[in-house]
MIDOSE-1310 file (N, C-alpha, C; in nm, 2 decimals, decimal comma, always signed):
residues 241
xxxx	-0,63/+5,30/-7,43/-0,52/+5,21/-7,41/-0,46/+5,23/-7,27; -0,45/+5,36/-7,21/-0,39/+5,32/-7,10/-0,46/+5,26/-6,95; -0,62/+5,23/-6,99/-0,66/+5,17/-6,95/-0,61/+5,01/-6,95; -0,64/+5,00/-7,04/-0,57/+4,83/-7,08/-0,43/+4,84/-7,00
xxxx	-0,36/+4,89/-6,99/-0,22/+4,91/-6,95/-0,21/+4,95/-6,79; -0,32/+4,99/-6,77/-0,37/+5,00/-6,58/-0,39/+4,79/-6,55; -0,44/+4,76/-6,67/-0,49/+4,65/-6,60/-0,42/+4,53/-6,61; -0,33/+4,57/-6,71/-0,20/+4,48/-6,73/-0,12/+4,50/-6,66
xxxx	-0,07/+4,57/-6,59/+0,00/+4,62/-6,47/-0,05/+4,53/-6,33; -0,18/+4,54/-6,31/-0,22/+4,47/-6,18/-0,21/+4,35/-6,19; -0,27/+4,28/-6,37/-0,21/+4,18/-6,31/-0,09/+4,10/-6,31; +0,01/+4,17/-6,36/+0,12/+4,13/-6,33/+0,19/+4,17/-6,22
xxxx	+0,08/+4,24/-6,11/+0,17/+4,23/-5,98/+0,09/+4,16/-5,91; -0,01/+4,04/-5,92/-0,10/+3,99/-5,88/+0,04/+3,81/-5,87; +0,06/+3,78/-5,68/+0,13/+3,68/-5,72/+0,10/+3,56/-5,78; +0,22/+3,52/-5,80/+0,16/+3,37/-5,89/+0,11/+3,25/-5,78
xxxx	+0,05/+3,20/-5,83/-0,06/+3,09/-5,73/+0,04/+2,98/-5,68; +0,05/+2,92/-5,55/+0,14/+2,80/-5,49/+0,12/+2,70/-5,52; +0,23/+2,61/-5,55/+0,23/+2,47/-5,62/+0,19/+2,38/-5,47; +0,14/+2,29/-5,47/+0,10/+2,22/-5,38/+0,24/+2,21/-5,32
xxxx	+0,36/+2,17/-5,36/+0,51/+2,12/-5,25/+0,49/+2,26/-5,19; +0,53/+2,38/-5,22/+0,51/+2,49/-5,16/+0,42/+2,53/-4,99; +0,32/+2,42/-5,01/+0,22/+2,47/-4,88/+0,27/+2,45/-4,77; +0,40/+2,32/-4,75/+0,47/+2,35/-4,57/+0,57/+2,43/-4,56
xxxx	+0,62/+2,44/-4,67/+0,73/+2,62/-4,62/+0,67/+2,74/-4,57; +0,50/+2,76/-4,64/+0,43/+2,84/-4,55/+0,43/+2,84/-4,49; +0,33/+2,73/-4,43/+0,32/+2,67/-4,27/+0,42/+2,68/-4,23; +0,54/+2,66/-4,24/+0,65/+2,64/-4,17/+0,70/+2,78/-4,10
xxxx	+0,65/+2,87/-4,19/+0,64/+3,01/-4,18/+0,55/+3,09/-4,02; +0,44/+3,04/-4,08/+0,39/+3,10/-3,96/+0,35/+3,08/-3,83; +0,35/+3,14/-3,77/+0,35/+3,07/-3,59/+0,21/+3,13/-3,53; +0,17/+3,00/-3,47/+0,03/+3,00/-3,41/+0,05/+3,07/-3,32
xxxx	-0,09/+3,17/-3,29/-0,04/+3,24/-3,18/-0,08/+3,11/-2,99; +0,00/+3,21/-2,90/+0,00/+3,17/-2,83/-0,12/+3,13/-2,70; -0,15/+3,01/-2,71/-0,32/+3,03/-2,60/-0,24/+2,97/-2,45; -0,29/+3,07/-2,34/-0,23/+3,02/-2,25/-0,32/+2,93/-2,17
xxxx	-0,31/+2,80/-2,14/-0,37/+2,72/-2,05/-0,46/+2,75/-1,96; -0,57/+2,66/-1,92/-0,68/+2,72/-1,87/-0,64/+2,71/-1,72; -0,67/+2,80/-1,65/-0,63/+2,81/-1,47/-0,70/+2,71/-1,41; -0,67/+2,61/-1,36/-0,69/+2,52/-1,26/-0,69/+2,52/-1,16
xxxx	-0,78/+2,48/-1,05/-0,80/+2,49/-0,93/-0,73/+2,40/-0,81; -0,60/+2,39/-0,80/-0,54/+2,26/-0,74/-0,61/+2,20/-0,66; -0,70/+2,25/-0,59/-0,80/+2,19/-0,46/-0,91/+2,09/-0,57; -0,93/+2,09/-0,68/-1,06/+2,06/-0,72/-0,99/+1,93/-0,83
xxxx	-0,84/+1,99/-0,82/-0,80/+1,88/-0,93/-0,76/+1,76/-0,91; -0,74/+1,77/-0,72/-0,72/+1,61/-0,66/-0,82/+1,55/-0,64; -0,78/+1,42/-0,66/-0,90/+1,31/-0,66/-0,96/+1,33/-0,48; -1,01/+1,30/-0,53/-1,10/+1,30/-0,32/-1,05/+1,22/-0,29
xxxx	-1,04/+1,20/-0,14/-1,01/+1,09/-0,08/-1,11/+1,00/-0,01; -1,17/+0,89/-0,06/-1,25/+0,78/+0,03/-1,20/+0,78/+0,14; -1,31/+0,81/+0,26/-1,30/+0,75/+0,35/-1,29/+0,60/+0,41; -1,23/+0,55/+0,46/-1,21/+0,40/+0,51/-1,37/+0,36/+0,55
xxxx	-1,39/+0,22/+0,46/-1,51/+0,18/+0,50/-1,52/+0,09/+0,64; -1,62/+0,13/+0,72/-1,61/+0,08/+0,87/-1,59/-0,07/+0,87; -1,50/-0,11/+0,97/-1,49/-0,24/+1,01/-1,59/-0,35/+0,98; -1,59/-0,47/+0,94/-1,77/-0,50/+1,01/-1,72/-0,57/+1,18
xxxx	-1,84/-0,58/+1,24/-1,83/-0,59/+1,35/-1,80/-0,75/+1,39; -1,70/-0,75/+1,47/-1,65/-0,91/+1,49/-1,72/-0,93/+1,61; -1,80/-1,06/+1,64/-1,90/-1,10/+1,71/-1,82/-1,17/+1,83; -1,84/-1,10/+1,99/-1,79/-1,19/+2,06/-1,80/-1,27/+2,12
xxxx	-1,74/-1,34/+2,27/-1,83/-1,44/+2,28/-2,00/-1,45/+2,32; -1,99/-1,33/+2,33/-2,10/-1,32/+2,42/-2,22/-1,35/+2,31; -2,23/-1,27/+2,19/-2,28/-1,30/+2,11/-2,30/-1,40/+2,02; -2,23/-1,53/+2,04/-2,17/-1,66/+1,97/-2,24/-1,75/+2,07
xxxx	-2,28/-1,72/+2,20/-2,33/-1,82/+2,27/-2,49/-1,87/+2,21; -2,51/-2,03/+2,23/-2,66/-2,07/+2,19/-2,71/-2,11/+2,30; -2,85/-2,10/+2,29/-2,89/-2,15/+2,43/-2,87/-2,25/+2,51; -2,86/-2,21/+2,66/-2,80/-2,30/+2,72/-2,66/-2,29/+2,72
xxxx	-2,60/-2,19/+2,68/-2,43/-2,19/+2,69/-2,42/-2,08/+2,75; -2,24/-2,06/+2,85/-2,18/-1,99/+2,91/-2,09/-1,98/+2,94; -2,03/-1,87/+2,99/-1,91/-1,89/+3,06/-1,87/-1,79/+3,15; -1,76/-1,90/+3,26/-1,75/-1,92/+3,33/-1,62/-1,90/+3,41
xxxx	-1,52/-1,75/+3,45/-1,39/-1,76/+3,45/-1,35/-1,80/+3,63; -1,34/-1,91/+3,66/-1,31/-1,98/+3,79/-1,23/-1,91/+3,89; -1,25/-1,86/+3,99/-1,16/-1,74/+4,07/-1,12/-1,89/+4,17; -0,98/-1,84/+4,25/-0,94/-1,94/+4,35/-1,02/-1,89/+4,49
xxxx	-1,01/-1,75/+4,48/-1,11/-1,67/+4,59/-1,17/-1,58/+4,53; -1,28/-1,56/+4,58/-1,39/-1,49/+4,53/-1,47/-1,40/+4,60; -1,32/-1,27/+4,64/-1,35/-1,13/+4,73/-1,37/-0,99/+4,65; -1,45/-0,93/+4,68/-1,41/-0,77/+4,59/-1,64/-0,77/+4,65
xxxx	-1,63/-0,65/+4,61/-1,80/-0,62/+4,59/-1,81/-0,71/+4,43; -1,91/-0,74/+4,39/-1,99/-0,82/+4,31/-2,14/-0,75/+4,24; -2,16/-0,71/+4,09/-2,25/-0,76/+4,02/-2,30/-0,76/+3,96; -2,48/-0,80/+3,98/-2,52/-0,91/+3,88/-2,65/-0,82/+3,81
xxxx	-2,58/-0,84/+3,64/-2,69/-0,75/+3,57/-2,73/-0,83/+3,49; -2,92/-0,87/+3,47/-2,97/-0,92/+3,35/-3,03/-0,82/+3,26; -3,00/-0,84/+3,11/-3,07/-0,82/+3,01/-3,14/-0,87/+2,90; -3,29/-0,82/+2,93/-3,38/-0,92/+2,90/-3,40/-0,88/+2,75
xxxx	-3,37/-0,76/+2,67/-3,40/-0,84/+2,55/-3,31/-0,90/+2,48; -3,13/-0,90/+2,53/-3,05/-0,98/+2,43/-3,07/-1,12/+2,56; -3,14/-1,17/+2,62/-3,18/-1,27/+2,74/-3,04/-1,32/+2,79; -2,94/-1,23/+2,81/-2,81/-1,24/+2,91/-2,82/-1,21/+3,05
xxxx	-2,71/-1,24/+3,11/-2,68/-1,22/+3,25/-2,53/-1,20/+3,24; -2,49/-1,07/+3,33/-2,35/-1,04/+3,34/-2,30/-1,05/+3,53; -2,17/-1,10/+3,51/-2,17/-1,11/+3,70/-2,05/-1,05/+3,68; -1,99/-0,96/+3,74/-1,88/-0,89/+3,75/-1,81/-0,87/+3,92
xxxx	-1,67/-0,88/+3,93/-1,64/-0,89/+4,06/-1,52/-0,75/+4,06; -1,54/-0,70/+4,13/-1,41/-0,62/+4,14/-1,41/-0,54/+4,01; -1,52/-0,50/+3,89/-1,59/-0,43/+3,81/-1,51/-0,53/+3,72; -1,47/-0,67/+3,74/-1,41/-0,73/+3,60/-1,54/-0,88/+3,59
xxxx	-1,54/-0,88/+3,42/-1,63/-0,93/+3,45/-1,57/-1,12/+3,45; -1,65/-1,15/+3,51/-1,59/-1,33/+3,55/-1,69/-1,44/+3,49; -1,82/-1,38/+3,40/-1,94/-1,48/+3,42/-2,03/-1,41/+3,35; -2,09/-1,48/+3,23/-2,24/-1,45/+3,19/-2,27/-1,56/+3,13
xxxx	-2,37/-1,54/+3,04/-2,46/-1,65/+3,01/-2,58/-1,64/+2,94; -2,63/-1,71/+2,90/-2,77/-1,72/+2,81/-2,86/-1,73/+2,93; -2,99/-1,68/+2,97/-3,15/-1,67/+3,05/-3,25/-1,70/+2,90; -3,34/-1,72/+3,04/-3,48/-1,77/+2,99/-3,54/-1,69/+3,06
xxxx	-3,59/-1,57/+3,03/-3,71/-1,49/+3,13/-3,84/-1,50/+3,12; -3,91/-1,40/+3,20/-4,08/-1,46/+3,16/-4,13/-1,43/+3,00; -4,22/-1,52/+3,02/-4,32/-1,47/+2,82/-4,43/-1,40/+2,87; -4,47/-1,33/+2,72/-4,55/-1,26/+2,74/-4,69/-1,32/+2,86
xxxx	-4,70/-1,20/+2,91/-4,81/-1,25/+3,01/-4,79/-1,19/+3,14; -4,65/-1,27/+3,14/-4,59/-1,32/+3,24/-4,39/-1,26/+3,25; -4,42/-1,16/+3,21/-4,30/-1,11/+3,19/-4,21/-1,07/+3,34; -4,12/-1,06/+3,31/-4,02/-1,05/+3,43/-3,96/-0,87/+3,45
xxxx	-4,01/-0,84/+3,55/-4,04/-0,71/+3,58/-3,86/-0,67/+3,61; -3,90/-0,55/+3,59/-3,70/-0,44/+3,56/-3,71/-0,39/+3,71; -3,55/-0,36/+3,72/-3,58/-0,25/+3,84/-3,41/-0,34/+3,90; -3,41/-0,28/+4,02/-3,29/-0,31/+4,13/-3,34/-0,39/+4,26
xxxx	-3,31/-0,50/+4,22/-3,38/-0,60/+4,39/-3,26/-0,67/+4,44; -3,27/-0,74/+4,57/-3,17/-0,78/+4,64/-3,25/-0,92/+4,69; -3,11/-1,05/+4,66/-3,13/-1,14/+4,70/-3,18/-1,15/+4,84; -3,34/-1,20/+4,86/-3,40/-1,21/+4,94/-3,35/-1,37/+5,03
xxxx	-3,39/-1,43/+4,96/-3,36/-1,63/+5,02/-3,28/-1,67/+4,90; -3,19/-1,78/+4,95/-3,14/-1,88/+4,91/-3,18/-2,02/+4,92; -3,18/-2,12/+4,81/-3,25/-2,24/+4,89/-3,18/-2,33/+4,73; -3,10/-2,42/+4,74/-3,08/-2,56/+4,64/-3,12/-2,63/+4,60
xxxx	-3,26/-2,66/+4,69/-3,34/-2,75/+4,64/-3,48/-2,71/+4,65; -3,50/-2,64/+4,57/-3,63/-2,55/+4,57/-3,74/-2,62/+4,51; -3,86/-2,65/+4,54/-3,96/-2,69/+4,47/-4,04/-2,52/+4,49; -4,14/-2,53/+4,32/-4,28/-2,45/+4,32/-4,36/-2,46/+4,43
xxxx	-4,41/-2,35/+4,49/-4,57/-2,39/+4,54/-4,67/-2,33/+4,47; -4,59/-2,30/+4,37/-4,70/-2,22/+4,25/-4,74/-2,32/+4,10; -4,66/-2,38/+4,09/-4,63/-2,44/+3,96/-4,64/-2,60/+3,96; -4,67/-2,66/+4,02/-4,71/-2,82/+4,07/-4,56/-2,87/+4,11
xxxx	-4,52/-2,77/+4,21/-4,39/-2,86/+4,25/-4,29/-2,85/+4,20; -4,30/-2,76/+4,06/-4,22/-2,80/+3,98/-4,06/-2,75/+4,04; -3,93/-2,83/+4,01/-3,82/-2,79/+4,06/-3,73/-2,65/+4,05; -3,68/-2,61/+4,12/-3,64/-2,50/+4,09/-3,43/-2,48/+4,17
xxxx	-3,39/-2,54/+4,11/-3,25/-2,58/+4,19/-3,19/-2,47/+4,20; -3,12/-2,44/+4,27/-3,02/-2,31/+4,31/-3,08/-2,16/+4,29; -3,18/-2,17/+4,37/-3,28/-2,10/+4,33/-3,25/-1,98/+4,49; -3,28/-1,82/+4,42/-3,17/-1,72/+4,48/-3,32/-1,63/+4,44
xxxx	-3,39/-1,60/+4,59/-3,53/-1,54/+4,52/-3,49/-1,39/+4,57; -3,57/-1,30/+4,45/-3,56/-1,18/+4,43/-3,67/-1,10/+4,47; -3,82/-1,12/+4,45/-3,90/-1,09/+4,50/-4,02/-1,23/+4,59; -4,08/-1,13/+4,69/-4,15/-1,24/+4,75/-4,30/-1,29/+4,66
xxxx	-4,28/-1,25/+4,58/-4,42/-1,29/+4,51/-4,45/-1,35/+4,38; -4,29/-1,41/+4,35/-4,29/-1,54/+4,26/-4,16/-1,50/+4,19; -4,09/-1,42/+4,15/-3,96/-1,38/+4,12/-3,84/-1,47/+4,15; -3,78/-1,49/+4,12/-3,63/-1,60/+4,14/-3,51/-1,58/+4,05
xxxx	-3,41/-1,63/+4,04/-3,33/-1,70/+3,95/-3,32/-1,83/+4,00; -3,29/-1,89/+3,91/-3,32/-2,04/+3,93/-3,23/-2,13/+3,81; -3,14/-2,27/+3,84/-3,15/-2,30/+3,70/-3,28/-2,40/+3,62; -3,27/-2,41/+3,52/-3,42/-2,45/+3,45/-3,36/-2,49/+3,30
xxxx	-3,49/-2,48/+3,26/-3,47/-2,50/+3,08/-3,43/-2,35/+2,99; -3,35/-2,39/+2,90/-3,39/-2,27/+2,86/-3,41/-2,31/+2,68; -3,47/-2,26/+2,60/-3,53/-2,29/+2,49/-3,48/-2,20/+2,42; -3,41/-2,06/+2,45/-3,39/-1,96/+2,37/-3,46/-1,86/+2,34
xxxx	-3,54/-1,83/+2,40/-3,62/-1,71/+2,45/-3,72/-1,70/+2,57; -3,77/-1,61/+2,61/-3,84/-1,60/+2,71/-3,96/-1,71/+2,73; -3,96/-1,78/+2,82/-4,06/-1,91/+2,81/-4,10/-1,92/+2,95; -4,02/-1,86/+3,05/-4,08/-1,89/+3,22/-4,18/-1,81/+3,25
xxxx	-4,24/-1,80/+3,40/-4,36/-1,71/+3,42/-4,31/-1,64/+3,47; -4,20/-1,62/+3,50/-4,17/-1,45/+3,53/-3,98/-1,44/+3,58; -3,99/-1,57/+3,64/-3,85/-1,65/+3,70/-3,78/-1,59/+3,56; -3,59/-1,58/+3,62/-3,49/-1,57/+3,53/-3,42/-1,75/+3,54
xxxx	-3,44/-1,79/+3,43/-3,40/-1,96/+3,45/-3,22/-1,93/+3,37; -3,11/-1,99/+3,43/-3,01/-2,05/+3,41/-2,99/-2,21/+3,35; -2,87/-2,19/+3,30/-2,82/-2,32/+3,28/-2,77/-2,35/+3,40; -2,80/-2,50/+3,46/-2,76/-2,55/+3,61/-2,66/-2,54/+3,62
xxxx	-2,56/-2,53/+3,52/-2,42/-2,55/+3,58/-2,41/-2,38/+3,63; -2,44/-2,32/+3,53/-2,43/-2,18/+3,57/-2,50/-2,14/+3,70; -2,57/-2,15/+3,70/-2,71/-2,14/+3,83/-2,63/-2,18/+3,94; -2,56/-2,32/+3,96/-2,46/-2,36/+4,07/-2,36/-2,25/+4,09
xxxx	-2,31/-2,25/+3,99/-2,18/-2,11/+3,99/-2,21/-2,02/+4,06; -2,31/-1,93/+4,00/-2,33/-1,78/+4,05/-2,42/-1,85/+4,22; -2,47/-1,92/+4,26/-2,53/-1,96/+4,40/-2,42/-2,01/+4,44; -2,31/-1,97/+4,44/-2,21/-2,07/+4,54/-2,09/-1,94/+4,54
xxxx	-2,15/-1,82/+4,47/-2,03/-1,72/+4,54/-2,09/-1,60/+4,57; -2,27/-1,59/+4,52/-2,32/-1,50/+4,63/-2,38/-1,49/+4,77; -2,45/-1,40/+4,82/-2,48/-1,39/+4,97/-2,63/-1,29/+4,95; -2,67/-1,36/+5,08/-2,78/-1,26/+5,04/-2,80/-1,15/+5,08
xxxx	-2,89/-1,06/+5,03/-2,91/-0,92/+5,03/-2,79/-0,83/+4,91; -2,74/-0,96/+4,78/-2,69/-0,92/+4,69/-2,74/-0,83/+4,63; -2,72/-0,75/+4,55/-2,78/-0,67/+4,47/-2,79/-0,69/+4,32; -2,92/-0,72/+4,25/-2,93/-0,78/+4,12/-2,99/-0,65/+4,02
xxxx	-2,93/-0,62/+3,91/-3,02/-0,53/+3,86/-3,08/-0,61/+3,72; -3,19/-0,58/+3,66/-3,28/-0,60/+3,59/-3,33/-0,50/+3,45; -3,22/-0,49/+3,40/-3,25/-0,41/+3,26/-3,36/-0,47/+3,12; -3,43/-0,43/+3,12/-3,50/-0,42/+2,97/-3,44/-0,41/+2,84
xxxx	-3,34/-0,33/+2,83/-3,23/-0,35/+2,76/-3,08/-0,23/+2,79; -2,97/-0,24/+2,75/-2,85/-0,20/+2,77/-2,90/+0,03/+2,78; -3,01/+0,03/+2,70/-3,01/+0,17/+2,69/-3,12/+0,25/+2,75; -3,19/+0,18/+2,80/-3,32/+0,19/+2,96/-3,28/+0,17/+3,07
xxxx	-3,20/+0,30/+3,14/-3,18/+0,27/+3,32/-3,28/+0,26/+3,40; -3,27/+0,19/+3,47/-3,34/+0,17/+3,62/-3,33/+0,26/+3,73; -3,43/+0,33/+3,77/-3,38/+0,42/+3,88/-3,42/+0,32/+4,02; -3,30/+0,41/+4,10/-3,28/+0,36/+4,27/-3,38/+0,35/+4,33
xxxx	-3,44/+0,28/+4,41/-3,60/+0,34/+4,52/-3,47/+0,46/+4,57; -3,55/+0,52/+4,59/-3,54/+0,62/+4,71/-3,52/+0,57/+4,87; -3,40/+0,63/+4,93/-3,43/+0,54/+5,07/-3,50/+0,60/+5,15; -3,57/+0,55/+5,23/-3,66/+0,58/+5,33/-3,63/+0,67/+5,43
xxxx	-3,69/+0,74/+5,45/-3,60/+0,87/+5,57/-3,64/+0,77/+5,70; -3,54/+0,79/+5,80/-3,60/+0,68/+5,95/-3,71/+0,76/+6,01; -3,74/+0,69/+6,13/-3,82/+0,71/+6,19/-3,83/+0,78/+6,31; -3,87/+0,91/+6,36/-3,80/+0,97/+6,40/-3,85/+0,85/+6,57
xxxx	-3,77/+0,93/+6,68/-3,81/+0,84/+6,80/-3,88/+0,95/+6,82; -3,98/+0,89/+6,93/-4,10/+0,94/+7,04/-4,01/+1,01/+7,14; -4,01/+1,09/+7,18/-3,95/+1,20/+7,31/-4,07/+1,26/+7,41; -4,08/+1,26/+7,51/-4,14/+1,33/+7,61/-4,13/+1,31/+7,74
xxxx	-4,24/+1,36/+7,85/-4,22/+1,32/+7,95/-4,28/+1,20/+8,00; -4,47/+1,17/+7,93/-4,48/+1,09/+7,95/-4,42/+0,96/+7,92; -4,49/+0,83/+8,01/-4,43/+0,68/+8,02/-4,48/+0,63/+7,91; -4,41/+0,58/+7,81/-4,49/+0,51/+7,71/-4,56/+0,39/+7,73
xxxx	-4,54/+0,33/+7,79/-4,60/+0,18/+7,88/-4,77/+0,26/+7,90; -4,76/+0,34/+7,95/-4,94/+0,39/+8,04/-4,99/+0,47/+7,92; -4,89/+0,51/+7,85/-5,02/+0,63/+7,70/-4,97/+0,51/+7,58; -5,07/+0,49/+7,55/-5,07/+0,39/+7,40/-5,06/+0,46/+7,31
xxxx	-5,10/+0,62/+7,32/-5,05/+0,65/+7,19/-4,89/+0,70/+7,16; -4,81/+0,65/+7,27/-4,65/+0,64/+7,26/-4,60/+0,51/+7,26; -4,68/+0,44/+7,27/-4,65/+0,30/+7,26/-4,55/+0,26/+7,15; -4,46/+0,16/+7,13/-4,39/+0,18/+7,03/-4,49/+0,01/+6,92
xxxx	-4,48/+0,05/+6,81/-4,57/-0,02/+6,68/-4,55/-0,18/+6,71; -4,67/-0,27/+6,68/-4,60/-0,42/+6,67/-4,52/-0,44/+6,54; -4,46/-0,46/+6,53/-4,36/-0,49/+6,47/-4,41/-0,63/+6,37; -4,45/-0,64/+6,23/-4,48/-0,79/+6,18/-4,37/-0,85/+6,14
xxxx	-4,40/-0,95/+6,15/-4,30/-1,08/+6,18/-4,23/-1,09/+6,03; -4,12/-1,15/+5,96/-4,03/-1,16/+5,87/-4,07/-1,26/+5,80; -4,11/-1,24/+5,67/-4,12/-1,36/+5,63/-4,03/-1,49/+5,58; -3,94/-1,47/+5,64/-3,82/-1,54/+5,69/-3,88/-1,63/+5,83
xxxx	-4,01/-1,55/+5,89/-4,05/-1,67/+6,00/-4,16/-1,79/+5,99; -4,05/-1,90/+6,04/-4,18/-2,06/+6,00/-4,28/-2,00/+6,02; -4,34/-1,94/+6,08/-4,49/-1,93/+6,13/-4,57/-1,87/+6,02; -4,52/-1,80/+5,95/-4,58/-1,79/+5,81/-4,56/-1,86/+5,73
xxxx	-4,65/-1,90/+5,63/-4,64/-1,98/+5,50/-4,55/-1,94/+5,41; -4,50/-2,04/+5,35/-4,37/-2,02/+5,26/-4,43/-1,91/+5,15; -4,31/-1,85/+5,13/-4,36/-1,72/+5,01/-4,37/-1,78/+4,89; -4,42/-1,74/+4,79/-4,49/-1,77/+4,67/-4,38/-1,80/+4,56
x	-4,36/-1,87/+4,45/-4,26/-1,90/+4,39/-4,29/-1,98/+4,30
């Protein structure tokens, strides 16, 4: 028996089981423990910042012209150094005075074949009413030649891309313009494009003079050189164009 009496004992100190209303005064009882927040990185928690997306590019005039168009800012005098750069693959021409610029335009350069050679040349002749002696006569107005061996500006047709034999052709009115405020022995340069420079020739070192005792008249080999004639003179045939 006092077995039995061991076990009647336990369970009457075994509590009594909770009524369902009972279960939030429990809860209400005990406190969750405490979790502390996970450590954040302030640097990682801002949003990034987008960069500003680039402009698009606003086209000026230069770019807006069609063929056959120009322009043209009218000076009342027309002093300062001067000039004049073509670019043959956007087929422009820029004329600048006093390093501002006054003047460009749409060209027609040579086509293939016949392409219009780069470099730094200086107005050779001037002439208004130019005819070809290469091309059946054909006209060539205000025509400002650059090399003697078929090279020019000239005005002409222009179609919108390279279509001449080697000539830089203008719009006439433009072609008038720029021949009515240069001079010759201007200086023209000739780019292939904006990011291919042209180098300078080299200038020529002079010549030194002959010094001695002898008379150069009686020793020929002090004689001084014949000198050939300019082709600037009638007596030669008109240069090639």
């Amino acid at each position: 028996m006092p077995a039995q009496a061991g076990t009647q004992g336990l369970e009457q100190a075994a509590p009594a089981p909770l009524e369902q209303g009972q279960l939030s005064d429990v809860a209400s009882q005990v406190t969750a423990p405490v979790v502390p927040p996970p450590a954040t990185n302030p640097s990682a928690s801002k949003t990034p910042i987008a960069s500003p997306a680039p402009k698009p590019r606003v086209k000026g005039p230069v770019d807006a012209l069609k063929p056959g168009q120009f322009r043209w800012a009218k000076q009342d005098v027309y002093e300062g150094p001067m000039k004049i750069v073509i670019v043959l693959d956007i087929q422009r021409i820029y004329v600048f005075q006093n390093d501002k610029l006054i003047g460009f335009s749409t060209i027609s350069s040579g086509k293939k074949g016949k392409e219009t050679p780069t470099g730094i040349f200086n107005i050779l002749q001037k002439n208004v009413d130019h005819k070809s002696n290469l091309y059946s006569n054909a006209p060539m107005p205000f025509m400002q030649r650059l090399t003697w061996d078929g090279i020019a500006i000239h005005g002409g047709y222009l179609p919108g891309y390279p279509a001449s034999h080697g000539c830089i052709r203008l719009p006439l009115a433009f072609a008038k313009a720029l021949f009515d405020v240069t001079q010759k022995g201007q200086e023209v340069v000739v780019l292939q494009d904006t990011s291919t420079p042209v180098k300078r020739p080299s200038p020529q070192p002079a010549t030194e003079a002959v010094t001695g005792a002898k008379d150069a008249t009686n020793d020929p080999a002090l004689s001084p050189p014949v000198l050939a004639p300019k082709p600037e003179d009638a007596s030669l045939p008109e240069p090639s164009v």
